[in-house]
Backbone bond lengths (Angstrom), bond angles and torsions (degrees), N, CA, C in turn:
res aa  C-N    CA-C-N  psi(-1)  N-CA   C-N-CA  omega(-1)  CA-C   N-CA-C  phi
1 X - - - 1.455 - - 1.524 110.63 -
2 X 1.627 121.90 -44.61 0.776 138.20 164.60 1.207 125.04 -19.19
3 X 1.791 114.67 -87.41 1.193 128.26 145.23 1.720 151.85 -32.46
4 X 1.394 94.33 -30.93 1.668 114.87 151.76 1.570 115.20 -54.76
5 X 1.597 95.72 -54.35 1.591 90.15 177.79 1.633 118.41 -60.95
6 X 1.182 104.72 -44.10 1.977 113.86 -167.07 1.637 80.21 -57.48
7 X 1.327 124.94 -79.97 1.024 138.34 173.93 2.059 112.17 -5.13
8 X 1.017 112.27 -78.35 1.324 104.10 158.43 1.480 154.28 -47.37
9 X 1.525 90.64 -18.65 1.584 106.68 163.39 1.291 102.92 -97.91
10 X 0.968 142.16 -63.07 1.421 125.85 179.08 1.514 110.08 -38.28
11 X 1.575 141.77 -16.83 1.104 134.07 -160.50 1.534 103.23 -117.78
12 X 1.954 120.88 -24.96 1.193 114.10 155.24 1.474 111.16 -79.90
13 X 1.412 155.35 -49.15 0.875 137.70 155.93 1.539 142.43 -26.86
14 X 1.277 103.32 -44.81 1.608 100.55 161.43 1.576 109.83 -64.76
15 X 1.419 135.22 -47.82 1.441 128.44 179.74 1.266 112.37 -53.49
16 X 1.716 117.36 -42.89 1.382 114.13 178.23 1.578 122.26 -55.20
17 X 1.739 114.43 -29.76 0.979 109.93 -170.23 1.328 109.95 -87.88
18 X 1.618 129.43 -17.58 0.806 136.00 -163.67 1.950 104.18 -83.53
19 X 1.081 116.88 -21.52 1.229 135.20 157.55 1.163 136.37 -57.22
20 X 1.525 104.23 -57.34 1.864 111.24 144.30 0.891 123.07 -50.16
21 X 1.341 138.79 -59.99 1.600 131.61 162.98 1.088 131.32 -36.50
22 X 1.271 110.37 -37.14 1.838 131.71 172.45 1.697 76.94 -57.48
23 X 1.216 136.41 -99.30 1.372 163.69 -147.59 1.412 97.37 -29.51
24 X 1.591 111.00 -71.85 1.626 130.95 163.77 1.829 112.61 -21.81
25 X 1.166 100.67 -60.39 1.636 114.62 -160.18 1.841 98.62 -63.26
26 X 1.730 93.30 -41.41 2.036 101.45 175.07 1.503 117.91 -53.65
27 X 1.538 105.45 -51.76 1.222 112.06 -142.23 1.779 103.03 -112.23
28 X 1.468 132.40 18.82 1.374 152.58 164.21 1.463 115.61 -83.90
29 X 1.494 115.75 128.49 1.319 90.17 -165.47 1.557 105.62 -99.19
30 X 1.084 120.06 24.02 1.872 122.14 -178.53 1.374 103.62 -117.26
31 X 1.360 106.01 174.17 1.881 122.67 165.79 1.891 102.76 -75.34
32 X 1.498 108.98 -35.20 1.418 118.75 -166.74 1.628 94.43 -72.56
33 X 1.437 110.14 -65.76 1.733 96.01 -172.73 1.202 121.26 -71.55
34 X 1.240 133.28 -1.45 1.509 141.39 154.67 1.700 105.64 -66.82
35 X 1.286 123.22 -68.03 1.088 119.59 -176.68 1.733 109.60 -62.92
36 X 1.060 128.42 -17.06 1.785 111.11 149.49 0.871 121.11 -70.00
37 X 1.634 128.59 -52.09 1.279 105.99 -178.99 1.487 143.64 -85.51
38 X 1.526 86.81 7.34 1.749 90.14 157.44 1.489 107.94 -102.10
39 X 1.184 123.46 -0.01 1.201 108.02 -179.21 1.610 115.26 -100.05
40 X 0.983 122.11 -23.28 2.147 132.07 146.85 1.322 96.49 -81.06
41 X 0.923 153.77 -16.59 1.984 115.38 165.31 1.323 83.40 -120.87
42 X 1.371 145.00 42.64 1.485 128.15 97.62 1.641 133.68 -41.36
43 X 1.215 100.33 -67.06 1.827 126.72 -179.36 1.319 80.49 -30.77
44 X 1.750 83.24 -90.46 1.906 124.38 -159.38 1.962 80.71 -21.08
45 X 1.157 108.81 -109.45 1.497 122.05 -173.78 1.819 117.29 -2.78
46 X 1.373 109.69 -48.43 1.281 103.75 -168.09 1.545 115.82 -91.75
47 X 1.725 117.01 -12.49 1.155 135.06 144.00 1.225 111.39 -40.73
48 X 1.727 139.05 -91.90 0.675 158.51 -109.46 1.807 98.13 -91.87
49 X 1.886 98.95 -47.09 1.338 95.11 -174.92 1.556 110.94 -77.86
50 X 1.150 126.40 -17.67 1.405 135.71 177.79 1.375 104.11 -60.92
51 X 0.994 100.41 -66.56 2.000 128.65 177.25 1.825 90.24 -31.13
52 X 1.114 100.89 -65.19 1.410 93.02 -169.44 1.916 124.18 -87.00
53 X 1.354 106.95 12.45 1.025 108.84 172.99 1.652 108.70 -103.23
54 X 1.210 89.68 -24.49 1.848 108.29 179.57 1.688 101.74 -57.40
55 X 1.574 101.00 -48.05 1.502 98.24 179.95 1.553 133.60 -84.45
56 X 1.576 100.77 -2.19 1.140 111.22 158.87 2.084 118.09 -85.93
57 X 1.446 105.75 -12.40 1.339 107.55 -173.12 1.956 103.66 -94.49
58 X 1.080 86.12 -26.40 1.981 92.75 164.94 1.692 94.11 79.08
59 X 1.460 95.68 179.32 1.927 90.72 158.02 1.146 150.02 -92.21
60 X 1.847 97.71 100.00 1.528 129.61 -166.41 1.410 107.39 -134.51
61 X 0.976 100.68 167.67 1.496 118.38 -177.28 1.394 111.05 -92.86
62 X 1.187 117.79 10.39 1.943 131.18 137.52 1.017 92.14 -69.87
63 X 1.292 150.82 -67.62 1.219 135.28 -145.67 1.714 121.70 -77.75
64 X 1.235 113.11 -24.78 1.212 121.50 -176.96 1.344 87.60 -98.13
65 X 1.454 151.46 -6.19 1.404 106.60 151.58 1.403 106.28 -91.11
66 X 0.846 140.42 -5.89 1.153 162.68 177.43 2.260 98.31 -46.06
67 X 1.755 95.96 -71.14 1.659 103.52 158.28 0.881 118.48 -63.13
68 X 1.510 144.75 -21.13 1.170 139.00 173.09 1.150 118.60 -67.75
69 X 1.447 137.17 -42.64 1.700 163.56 154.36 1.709 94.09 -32.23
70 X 1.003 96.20 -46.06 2.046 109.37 -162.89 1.510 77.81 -74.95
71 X 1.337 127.51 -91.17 1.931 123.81 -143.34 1.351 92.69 -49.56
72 X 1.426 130.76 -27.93 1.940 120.31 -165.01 1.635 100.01 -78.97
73 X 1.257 116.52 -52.96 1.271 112.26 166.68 1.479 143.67 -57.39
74 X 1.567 111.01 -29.76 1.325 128.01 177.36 1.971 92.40 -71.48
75 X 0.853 123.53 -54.81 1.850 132.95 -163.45 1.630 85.17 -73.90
76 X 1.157 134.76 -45.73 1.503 117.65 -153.34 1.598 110.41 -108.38
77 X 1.342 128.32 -24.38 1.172 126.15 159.08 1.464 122.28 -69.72
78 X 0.952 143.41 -33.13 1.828 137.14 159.62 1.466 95.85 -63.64
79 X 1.528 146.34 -61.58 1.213 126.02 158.28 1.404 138.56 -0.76
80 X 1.744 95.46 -70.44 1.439 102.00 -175.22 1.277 106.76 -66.16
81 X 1.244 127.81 -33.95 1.672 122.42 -150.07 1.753 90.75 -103.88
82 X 1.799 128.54 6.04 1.384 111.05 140.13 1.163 120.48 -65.77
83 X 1.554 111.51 -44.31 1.498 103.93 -162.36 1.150 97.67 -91.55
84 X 1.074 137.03 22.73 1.642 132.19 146.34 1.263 102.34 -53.01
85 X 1.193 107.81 -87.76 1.472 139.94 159.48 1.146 119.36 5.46
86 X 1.571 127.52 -72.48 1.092 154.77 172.40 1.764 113.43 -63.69
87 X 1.412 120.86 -31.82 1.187 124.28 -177.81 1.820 96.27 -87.79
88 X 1.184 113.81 -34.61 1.545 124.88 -177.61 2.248 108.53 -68.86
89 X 0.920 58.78 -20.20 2.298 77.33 -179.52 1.270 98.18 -79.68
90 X 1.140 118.17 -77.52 1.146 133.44 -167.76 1.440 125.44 -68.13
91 X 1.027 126.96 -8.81 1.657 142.27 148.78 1.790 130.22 -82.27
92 X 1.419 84.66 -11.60 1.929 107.15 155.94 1.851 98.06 102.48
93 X 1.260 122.07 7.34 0.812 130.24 178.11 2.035 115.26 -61.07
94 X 1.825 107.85 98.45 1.749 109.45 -163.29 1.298 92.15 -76.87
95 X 1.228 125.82 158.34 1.451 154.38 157.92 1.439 98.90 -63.81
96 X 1.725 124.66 134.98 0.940 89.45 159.09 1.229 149.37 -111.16
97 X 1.730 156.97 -141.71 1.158 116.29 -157.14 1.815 74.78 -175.23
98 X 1.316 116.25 130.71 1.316 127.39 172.60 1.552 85.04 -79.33
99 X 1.999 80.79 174.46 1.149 106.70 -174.84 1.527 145.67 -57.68
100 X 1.589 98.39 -39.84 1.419 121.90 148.37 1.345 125.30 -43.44
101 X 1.621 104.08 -58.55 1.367 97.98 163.32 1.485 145.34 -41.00
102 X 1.847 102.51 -46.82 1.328 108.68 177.45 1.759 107.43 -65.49
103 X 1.222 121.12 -60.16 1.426 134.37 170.69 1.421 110.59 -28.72
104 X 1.319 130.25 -19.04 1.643 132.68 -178.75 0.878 105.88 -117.01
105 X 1.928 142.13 -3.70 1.004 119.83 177.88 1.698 110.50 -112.33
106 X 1.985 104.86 -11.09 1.565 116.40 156.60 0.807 116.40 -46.70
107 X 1.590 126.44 -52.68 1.554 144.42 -156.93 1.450 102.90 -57.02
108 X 1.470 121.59 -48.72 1.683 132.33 -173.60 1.218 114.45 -75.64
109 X 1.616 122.96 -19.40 1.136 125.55 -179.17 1.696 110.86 -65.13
């Protein structure tokens, strides 16, 4: 019973977050703050729902691929969304930067 419950929060929580991120990715006004916030409530999300499907699969060999799904994703999703990043830099693509911002970083020039 126990575990059903943990089990269920880990599985509404990952959807919730995965929702915010949806939300995040809409409502950011750059490529850069879009690509964070899908790229941390990526992880977070695919942890969480795994996590809790893992504990609904008990100890089985669902479950260990189950962690296996998790280490490929945990190593390769912060990856991808560097070389987002990095491919997005390097094609001249600026971050962007309110107004204040620009105005404080003229000033130093």
């Amino acid at each position: 019973m126990i575990i059903d419950i943990l089990s269920w929060i880990c599985l509404l929580a990952g959807g919730a977050l995965g929702i915010v991120g949806g939300i995040g990715i809409h409502r950011f006004p750059d490529f850069y703050s879009r690509l964070h916030a899908a790229g941390i409530t990526d992880t977070l999300c695919a942890m969480l729902i795994l996590l809790g499907l893992g504990l609904q699969a008990g100890w089985s060999i669902a479950a260990f691929k189950l962690a296996l799904i998790f280490v490929f994703l945990f190593f390769t999703s912060p990856t991808a969304s560097h070389a987002l990043a990095n491919a997005a830099l390097h094609t001249g693509l600026k971050p962007w930067l309110n107004r204040d911002d620009q105005v404080e970083l003229n000033s130093h020039d």
